[in-house]
C-alpha positions in Angstrom: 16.1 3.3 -4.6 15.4 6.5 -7.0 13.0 8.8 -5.2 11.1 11.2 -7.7 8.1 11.9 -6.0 6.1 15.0 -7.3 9.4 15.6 -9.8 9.2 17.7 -13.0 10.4 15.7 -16.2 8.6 16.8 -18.8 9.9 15.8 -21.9 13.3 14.4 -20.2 15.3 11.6 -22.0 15.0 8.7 -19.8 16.0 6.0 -22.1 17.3 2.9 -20.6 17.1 4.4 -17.1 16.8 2.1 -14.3 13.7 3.3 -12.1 13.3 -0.1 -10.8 12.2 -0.1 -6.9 11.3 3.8 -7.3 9.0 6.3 -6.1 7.6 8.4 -8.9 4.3 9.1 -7.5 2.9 12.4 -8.5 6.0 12.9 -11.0 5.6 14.8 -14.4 6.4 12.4 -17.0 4.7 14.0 -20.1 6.7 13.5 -23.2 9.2 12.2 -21.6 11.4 9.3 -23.7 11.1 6.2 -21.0 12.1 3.8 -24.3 14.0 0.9 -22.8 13.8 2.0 -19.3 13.6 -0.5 -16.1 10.3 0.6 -13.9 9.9 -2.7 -11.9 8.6 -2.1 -8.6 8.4 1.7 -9.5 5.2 3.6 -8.1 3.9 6.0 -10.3 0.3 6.7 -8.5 -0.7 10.3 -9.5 2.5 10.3 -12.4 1.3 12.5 -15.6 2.2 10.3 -18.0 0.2 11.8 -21.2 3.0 11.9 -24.6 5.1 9.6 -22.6 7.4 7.0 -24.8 7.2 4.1 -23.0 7.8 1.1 -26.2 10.4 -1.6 -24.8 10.4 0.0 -20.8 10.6 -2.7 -18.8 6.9 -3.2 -16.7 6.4 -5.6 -13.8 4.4 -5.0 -10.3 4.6 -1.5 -11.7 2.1 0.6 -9.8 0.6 2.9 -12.5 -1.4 6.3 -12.5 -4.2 5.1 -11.6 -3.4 3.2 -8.7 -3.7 -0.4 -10.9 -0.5 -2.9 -10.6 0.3 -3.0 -14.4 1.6 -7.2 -15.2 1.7 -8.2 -11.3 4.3 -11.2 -10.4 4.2 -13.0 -7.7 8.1 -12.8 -6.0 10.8 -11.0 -7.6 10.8 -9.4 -11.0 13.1 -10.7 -13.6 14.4 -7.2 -13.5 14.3 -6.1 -10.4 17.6 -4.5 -8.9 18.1 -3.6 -5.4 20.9 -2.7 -3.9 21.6 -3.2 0.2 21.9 0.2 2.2 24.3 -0.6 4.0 24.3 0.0 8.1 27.2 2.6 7.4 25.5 5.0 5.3 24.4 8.1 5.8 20.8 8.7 6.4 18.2 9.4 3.7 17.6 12.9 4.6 14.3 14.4 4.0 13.7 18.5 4.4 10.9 20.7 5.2 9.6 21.4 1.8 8.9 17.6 1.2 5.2 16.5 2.1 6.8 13.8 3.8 8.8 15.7 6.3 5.5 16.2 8.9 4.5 12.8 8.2 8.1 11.2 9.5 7.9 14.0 12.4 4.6 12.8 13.6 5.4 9.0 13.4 9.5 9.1 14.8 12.5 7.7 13.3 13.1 5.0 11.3 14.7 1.7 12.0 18.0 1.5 10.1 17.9 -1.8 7.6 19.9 -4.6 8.7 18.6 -4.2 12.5 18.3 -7.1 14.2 15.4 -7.4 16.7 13.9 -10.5 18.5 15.5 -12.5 16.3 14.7 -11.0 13.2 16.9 -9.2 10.3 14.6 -5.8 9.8 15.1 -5.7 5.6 13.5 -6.6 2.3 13.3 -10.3 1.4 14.2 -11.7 4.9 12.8 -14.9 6.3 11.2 -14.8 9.5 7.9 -16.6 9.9 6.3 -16.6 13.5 8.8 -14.2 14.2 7.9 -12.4 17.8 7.6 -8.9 17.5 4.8 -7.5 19.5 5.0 -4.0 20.3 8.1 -3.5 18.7 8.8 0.2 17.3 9.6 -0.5 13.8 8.4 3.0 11.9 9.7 2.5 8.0 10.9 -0.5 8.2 11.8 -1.8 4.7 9.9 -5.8 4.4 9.3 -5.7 1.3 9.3 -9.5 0.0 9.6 -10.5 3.6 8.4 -13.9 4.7 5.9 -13.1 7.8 3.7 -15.7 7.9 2.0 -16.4 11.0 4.5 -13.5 13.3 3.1 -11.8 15.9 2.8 -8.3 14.6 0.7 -7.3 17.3 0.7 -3.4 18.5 3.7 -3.0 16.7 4.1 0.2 15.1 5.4 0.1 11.3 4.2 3.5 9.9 5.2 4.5 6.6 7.0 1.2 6.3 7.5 -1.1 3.0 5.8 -4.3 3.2 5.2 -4.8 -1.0 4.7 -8.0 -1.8 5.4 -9.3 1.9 4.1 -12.9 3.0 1.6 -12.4 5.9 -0.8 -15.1 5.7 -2.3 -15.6 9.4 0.2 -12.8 10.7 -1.5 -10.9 14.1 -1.4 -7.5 13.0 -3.8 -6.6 15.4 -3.9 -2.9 16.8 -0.6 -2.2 14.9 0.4 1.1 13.4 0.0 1.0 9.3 -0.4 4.5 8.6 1.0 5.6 5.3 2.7 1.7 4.7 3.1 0.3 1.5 1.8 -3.1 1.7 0.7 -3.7 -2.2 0.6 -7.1 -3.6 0.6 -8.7 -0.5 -0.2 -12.0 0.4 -2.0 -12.0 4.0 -5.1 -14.3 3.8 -6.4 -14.7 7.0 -4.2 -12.4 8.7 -5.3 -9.9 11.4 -5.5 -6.3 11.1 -8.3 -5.9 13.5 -8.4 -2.2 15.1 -5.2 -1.4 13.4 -4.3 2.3 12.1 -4.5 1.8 8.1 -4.7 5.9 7.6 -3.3 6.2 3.8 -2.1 2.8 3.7 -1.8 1.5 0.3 -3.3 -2.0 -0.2 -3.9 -1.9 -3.6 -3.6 -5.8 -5.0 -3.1 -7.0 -1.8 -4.3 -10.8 -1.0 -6.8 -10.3 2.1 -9.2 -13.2 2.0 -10.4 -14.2 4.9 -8.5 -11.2 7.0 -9.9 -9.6 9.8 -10.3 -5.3 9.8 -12.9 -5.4 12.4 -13.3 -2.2 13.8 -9.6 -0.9 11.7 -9.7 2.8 11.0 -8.2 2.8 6.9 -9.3 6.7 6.2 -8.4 7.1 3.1 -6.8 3.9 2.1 -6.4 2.7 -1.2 -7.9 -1.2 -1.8 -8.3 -0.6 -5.5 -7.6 -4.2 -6.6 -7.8 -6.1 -3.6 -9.1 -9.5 -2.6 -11.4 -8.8 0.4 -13.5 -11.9 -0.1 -15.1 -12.7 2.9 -12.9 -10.4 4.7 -14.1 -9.2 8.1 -14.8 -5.3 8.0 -17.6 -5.2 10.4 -17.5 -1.5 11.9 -14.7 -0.8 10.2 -14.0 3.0 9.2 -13.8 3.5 5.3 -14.0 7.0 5.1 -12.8 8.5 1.5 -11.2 5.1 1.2 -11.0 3.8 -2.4 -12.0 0.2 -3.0 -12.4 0.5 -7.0 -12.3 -3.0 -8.4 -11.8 -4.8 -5.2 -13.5 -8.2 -4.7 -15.6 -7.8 -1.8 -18.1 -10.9 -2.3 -18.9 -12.6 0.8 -17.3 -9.6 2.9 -19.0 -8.6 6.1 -19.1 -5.1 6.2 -22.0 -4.4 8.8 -22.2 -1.4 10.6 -19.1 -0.1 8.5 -18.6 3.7 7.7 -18.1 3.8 4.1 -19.1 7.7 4.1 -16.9 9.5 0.7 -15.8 5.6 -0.5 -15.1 4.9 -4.2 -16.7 1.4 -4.9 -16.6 1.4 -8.6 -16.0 -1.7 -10.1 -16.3 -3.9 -7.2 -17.7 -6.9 -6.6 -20.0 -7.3 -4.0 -22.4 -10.2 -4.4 -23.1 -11.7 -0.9 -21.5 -8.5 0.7 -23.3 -7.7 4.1 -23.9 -4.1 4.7 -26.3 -4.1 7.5 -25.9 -0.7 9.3 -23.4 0.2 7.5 -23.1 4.0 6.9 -23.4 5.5 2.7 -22.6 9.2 2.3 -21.6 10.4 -1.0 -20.5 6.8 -1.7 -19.5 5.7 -5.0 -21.4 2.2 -6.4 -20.0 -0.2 -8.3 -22.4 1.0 -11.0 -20.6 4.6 -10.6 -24.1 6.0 -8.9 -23.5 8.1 -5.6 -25.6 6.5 -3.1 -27.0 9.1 -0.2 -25.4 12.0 -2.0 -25.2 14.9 1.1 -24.0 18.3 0.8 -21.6 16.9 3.9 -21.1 13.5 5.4 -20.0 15.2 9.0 -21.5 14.6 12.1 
């Protein structure tokens, strides 16, 4: 997996390149000559892409600037390379000056791919439905395209892990540890992520109909995209979380904190809201509804 987060490449000749899988987010891309070049899978939230060549580059679940999923698929892209990381390799090493670096202190080590625990092959793509893993420490775990349905995920701690794309429909995620995970394009209707950690988890695209986030702290979260329909969020904390163009209609969002929240473009028709908390929050219509010099206590 190419990592380019916050990299300069202004102007560079990337023609052909294969980016596929990739972090790019935050990168400098203007004027650069992405002709040709493979960016399946490739997260480019917060890229500068202005100038950038981008006229036969392959795109497909490609997250783009804005946070959108540019021509979402459901399974694997046509493209799409990955390569195994095999249990013998060195470890991805990440040093101070990366914004990660804190993040990875706070939250521990992460499970080498390949691991085997209750049962279950810890890597992208694997099969384990109603897999048993309650409480189990699996900090970046790479799931992506993993087959979840129905395991019991509960109070297990996957921070910073990759769960894009993942199949989680009726999984118990309940009072796990999601901070800073990847779980975009996800399918995990009716799942449970009841008082679960969501702090700068990215949803964006996900499939959460029918889900459960009662009472789940998702502080700035991204849900831009997102099928909440009739999704449980009842005291739920939102806070500086952006929800732009999710489908929240029939949601239950009472007595949520949706203080500094960006609902633009949403959809919200049969939406609950009783109790719920508006500071500085962003309507559909683009309107700031309670606008406060601050939203503290």
């Amino acid at each position: 997996m190419v990592s380019l987060t916050g990299a300069s490449l202004r102007g560079a000749d990337l023609r052909g390149a294969d980016l596929s899988n990739g972090l790019a987010d935050g990168a400098d891309f203007r004027g650069a000559d992405l002709r040709g070049a493979n960016l399946s899978n490739l997260d480019l939230a917060g890229a500068k892409m202005k100038g950038a060549r981008l006229s036969g580059a392959t795109i497909c679940n490609t997250i783009m600037p804005d946070g959108t999923v540019s021509h979402p698929v459901t399974g694997v892209c046509p493209k799409a390379r990955f390569s195994p990381y095999p249990p013998s390799a060195p470890p991805m090493r990440v040093y101070k000056p990366d914004p990660l670096y804190a993040v990875i202190q706070a939250f521990g080590p992460q499970v080498h791919s390949g691991t085997v625990i209750a049962g279950c092959t810890i890597a992208s793509f694997t099969r384990c439905p109603s897999a048993k893993l309650k409480g189990q420490a699996l900090n970046g775990a790479f799931l992506s395209y993993a087959d979840l349905r129905r395991a019991n995920l509960i109070d297990t701690n996957i921070s910073l892990g990759e769960l894009a794309f993942a199949q989680l429909a009726s999984a118990q995620l309940t009072g796990s540890q999601l901070s800073g995970a990847a779980i975009v394009g996800a399918s995990a209707r009716r799942a449970s992520f009841a008082r679960a950690q969501l702090v700068l988890t990215v949803l964006t695209g996900a499939d959460l109909r029918g889900a459960s986030l009662r009472r789940a702290t998702a502080v700035a979260a991204a849900f831009d995209g997102t099928v909440l329909a009739a999704a449980d969020l009842r005291e739920s904390n939102l806070v500086d979380a952006s929800l732009a163009g999710a489908d929240l209609r029939g949601a239950d969002l009472r007595h949520a904190n949706l203080s500094e929240a960006s609902l633009v473009g949403a959809r919200l028709r049969g939406a609950r809201f009783s109790g719920a908390v508006f500071c500085n929050t962003v309507m559909p219509d683009g309107h700031v509804r309670n606008p406060r010099h601050s939203c503290g206590p």
